[in-house]
N, CA, C and O atoms as CSV, one atom per row, in Angstrom:
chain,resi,resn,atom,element,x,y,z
A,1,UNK,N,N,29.799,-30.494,69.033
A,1,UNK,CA,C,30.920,-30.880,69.845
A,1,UNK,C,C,31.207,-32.366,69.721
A,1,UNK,O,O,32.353,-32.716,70.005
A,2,UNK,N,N,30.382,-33.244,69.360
A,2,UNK,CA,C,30.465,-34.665,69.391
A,2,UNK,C,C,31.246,-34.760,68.473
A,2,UNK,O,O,32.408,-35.094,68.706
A,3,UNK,N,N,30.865,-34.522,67.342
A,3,UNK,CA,C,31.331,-35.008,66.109
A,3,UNK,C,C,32.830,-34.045,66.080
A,3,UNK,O,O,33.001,-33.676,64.918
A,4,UNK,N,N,33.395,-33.787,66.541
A,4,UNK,CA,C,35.100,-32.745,67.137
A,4,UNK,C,C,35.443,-33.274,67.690
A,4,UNK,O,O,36.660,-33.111,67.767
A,5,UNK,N,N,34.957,-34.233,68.486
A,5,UNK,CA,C,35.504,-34.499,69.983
A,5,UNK,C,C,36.282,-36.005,69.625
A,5,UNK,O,O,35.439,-36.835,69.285
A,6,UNK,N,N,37.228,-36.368,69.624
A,6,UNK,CA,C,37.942,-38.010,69.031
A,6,UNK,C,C,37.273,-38.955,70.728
A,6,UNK,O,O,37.122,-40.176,70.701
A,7,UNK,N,N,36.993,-38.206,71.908
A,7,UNK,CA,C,37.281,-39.110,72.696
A,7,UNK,C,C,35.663,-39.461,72.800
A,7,UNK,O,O,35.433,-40.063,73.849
A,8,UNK,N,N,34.835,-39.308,72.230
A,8,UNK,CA,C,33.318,-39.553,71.972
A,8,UNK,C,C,33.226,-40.557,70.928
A,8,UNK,O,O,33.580,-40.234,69.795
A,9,UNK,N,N,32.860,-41.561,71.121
A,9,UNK,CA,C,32.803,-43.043,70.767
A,9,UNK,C,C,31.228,-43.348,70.083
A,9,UNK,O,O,30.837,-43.861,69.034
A,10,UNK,N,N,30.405,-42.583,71.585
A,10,UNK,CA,C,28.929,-43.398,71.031
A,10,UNK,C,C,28.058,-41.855,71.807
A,10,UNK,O,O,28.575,-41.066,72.598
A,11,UNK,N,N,26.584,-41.812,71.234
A,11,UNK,CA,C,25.854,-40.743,72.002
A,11,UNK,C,C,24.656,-41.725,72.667
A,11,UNK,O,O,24.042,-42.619,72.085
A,12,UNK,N,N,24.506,-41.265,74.126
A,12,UNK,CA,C,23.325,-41.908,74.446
A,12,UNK,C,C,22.061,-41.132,74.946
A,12,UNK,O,O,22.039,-40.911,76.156
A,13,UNK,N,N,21.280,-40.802,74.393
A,13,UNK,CA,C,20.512,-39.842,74.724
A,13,UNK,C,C,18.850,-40.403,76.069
A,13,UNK,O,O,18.093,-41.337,76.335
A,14,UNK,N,N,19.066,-39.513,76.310
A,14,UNK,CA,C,17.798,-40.545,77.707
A,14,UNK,C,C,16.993,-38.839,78.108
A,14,UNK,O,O,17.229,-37.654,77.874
A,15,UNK,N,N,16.169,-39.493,78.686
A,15,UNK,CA,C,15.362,-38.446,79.654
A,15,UNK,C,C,15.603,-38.211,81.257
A,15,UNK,O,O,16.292,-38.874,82.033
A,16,UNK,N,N,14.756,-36.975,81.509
A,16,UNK,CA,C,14.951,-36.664,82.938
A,16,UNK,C,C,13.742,-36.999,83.260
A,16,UNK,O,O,12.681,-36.947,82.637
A,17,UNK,N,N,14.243,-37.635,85.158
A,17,UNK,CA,C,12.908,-37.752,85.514
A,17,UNK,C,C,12.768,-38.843,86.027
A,17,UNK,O,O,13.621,-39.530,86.589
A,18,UNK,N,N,11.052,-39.172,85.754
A,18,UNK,CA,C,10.953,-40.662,85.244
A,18,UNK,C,C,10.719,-41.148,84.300
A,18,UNK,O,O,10.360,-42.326,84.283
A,19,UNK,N,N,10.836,-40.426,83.202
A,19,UNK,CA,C,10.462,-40.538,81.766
A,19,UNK,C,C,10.770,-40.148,80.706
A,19,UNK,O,O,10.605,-38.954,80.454
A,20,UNK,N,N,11.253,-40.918,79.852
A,20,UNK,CA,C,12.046,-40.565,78.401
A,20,UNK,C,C,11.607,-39.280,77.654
A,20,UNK,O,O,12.347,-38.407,77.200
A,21,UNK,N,N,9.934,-39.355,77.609
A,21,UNK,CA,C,9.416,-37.790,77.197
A,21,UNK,C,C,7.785,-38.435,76.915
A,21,UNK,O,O,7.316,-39.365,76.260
A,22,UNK,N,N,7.275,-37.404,77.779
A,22,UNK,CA,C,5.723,-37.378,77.767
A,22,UNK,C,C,5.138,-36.691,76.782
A,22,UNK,O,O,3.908,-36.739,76.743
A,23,UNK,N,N,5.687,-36.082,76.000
A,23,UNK,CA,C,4.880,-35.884,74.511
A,23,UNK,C,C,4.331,-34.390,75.478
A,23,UNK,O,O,4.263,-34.096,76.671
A,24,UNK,N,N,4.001,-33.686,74.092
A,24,UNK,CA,C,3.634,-32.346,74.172
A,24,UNK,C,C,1.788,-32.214,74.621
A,24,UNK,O,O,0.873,-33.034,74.697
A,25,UNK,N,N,1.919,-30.613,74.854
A,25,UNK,CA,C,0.445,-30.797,75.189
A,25,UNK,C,C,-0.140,-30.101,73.752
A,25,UNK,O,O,0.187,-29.159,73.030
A,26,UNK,N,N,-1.142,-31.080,73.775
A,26,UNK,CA,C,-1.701,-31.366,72.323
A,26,UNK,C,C,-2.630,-30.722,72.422
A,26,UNK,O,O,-2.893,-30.284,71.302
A,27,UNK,N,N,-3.560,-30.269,73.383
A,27,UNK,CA,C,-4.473,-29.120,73.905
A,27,UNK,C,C,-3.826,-28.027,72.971
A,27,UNK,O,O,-4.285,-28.030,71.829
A,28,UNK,N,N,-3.163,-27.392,73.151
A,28,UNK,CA,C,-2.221,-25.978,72.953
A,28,UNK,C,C,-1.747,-26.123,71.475
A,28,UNK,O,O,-0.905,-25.307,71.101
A,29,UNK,N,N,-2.122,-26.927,70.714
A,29,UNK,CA,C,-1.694,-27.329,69.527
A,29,UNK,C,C,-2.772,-27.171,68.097
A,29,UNK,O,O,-2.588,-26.946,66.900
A,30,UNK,N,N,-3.876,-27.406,68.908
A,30,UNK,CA,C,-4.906,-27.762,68.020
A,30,UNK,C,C,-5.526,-26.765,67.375
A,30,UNK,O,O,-4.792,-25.777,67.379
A,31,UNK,N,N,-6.792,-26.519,66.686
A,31,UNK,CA,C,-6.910,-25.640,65.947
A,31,UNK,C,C,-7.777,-24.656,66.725
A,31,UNK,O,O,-8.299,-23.804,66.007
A,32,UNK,N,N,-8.036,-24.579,67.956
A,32,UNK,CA,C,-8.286,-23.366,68.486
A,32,UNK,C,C,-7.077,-22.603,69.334
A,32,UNK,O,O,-7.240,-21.695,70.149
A,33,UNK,N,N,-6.044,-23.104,69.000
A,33,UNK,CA,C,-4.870,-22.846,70.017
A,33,UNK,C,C,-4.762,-20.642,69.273
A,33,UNK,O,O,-4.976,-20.273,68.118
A,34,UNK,N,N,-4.588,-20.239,69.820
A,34,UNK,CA,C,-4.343,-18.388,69.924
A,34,UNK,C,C,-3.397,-18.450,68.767
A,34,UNK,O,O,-2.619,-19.404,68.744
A,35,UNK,N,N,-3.354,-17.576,67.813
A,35,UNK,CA,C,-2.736,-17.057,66.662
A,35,UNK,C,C,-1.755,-16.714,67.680
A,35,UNK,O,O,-1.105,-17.759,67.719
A,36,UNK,N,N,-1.177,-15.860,68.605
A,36,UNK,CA,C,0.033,-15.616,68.952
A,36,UNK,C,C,0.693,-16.476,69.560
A,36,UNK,O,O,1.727,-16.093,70.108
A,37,UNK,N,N,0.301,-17.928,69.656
A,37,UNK,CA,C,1.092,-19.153,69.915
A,37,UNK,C,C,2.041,-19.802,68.683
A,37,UNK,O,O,3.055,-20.500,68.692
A,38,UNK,N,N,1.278,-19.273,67.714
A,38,UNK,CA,C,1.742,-20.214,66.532
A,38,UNK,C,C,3.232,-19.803,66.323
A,38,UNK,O,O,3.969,-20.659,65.835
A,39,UNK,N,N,3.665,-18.791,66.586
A,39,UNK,CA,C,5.230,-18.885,66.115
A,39,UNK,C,C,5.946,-19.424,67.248
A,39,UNK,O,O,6.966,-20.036,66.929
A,40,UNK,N,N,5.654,-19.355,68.669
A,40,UNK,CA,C,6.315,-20.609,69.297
A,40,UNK,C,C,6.365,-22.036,68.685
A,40,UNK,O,O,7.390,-22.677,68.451
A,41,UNK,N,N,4.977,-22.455,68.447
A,41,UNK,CA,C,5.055,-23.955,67.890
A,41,UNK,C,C,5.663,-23.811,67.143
A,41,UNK,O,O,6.721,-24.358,67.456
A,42,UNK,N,N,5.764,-23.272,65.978
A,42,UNK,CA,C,6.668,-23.482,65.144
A,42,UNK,C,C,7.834,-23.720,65.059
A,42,UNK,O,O,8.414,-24.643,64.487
A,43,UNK,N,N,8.551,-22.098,66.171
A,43,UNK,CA,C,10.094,-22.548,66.921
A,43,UNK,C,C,10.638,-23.735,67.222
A,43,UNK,O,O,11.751,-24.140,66.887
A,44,UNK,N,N,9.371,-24.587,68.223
A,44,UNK,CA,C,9.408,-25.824,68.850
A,44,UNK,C,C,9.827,-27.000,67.810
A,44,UNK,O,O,10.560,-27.945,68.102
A,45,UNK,N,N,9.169,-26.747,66.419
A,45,UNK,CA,C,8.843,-27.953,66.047
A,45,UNK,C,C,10.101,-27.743,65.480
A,45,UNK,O,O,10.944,-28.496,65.967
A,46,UNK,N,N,10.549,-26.944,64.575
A,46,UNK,CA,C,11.747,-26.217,64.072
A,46,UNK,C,C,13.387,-27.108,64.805
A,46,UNK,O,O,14.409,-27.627,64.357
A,47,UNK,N,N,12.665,-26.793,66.342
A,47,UNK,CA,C,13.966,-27.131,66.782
A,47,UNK,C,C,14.231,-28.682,67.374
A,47,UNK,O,O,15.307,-29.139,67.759
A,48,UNK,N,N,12.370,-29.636,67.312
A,48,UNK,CA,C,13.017,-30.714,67.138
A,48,UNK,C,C,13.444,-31.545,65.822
A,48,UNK,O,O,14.248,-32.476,65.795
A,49,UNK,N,N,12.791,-31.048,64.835
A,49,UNK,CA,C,13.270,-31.100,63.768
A,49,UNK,C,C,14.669,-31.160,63.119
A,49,UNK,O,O,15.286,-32.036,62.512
A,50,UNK,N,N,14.938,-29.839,63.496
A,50,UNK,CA,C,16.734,-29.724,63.693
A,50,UNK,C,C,17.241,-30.809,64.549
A,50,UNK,O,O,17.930,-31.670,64.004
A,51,UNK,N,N,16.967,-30.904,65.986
A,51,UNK,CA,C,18.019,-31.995,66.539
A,51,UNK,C,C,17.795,-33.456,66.105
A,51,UNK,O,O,18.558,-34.407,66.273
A,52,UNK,N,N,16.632,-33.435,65.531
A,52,UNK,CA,C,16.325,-35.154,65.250
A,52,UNK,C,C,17.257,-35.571,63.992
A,52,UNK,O,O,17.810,-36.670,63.971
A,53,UNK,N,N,17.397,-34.638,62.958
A,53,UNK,CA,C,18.380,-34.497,61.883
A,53,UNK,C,C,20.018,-34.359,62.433
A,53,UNK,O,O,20.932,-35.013,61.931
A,54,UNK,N,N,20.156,-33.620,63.283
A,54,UNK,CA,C,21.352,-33.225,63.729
A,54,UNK,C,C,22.257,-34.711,64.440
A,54,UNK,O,O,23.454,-34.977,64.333
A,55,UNK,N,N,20.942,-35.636,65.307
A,55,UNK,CA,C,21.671,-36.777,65.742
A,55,UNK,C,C,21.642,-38.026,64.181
A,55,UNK,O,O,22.524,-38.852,63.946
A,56,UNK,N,N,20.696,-37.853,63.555
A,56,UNK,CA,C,20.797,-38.680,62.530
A,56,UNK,C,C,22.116,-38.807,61.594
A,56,UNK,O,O,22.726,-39.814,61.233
A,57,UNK,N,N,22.390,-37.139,61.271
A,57,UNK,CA,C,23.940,-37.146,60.325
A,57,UNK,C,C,24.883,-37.959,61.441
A,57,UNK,O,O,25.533,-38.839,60.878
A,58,UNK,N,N,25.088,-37.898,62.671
A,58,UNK,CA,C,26.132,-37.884,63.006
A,58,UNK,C,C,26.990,-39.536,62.464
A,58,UNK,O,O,26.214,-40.430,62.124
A,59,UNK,N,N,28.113,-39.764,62.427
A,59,UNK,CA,C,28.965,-40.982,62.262
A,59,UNK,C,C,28.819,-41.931,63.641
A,59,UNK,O,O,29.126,-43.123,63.665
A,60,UNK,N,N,28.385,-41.309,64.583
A,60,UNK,CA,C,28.823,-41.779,66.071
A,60,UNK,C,C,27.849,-42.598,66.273
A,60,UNK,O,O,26.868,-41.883,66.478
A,61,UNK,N,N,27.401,-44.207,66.364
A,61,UNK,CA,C,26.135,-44.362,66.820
A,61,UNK,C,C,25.582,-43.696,67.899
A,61,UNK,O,O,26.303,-43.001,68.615
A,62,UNK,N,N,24.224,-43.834,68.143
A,62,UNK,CA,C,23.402,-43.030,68.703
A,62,UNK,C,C,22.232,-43.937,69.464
A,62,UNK,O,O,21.374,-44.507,68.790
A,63,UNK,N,N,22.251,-44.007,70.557
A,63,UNK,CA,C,21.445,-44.953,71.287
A,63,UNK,C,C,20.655,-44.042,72.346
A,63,UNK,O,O,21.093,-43.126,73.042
A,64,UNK,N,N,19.184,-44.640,72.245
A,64,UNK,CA,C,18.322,-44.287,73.194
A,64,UNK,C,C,17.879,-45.046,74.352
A,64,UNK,O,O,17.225,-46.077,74.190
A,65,UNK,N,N,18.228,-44.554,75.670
A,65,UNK,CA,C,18.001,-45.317,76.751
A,65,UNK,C,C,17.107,-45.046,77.130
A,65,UNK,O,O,17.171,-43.981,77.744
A,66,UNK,N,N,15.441,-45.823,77.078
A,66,UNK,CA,C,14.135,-45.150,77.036
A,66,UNK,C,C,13.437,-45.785,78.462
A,66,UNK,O,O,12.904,-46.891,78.369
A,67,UNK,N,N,13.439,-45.269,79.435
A,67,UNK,CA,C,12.895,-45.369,80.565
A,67,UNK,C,C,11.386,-44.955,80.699
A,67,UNK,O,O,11.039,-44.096,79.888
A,68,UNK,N,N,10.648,-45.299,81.367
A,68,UNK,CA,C,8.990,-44.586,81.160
A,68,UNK,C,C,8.913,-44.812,79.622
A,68,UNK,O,O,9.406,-45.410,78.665
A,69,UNK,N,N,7.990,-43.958,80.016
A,69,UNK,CA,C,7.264,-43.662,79.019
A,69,UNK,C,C,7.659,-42.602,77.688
A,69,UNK,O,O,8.146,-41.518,78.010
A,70,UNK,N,N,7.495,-42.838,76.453
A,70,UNK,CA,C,8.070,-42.765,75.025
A,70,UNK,C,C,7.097,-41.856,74.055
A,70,UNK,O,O,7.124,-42.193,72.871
A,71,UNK,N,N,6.378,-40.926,74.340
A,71,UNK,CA,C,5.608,-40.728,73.580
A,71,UNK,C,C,5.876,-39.144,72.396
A,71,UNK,O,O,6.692,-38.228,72.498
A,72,UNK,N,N,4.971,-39.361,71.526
A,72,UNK,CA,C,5.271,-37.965,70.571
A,72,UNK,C,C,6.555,-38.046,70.071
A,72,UNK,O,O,7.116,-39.116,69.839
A,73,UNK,N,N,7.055,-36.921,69.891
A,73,UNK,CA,C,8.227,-36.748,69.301
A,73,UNK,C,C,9.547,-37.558,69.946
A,73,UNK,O,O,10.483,-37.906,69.226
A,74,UNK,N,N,9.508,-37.843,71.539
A,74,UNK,CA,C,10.221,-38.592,71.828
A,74,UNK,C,C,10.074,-39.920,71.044
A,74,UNK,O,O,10.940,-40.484,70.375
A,75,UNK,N,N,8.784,-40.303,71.270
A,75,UNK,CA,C,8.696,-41.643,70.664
A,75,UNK,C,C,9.558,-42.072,69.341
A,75,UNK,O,O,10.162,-43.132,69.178
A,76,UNK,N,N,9.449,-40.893,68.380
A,76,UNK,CA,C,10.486,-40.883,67.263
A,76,UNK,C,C,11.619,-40.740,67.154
A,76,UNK,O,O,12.305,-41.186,66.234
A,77,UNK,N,N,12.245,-39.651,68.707
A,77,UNK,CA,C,13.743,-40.277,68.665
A,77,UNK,C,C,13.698,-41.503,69.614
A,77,UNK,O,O,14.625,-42.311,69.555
A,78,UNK,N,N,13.063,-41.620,70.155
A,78,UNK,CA,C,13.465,-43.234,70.348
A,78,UNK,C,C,14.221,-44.367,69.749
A,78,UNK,O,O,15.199,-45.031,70.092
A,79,UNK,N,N,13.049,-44.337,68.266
A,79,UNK,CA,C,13.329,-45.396,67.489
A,79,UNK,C,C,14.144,-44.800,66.978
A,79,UNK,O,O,14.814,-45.312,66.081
């Protein structure tokens, strides 16, 4: 929709809360995490993957308003 939209200038992306993004639980990740977890993570990673690419193409700058704390994958859209 951004990139359609003429009256969208700039994207500013932020967190809810008090915090930009507390990073995943890394417990649930690791290598004893349950074989029937793994295609969630995957989904997960899949889909920040996708949006981290998705704000990168865009033409529109793209600014992060990073309140709290920044960690994990937030930390990378951060920067």
């Amino acid at each position: 929709q951004v990139s359609t939209d003429p009256g969208v200038r700039a994207v500013v992306v932020t967190g809810s809360g008090g915090n930009f993004c507390s990073g995943a639980d890394v417990g649930a990740q690791g290598p004893r995490a349950a074989v029937e977890e793994r295609p969630h993570q995957l989904r997960t990673m899949r889909l920040i993957s996708e949006t981290v690419i998705s704000l990168h193409e865009l033409q529109h700058p793209v600014v992060a308003k990073v309140r709290g704390v920044a960690v994990g994958a937030g930390m990378n859209l951060a920067l």
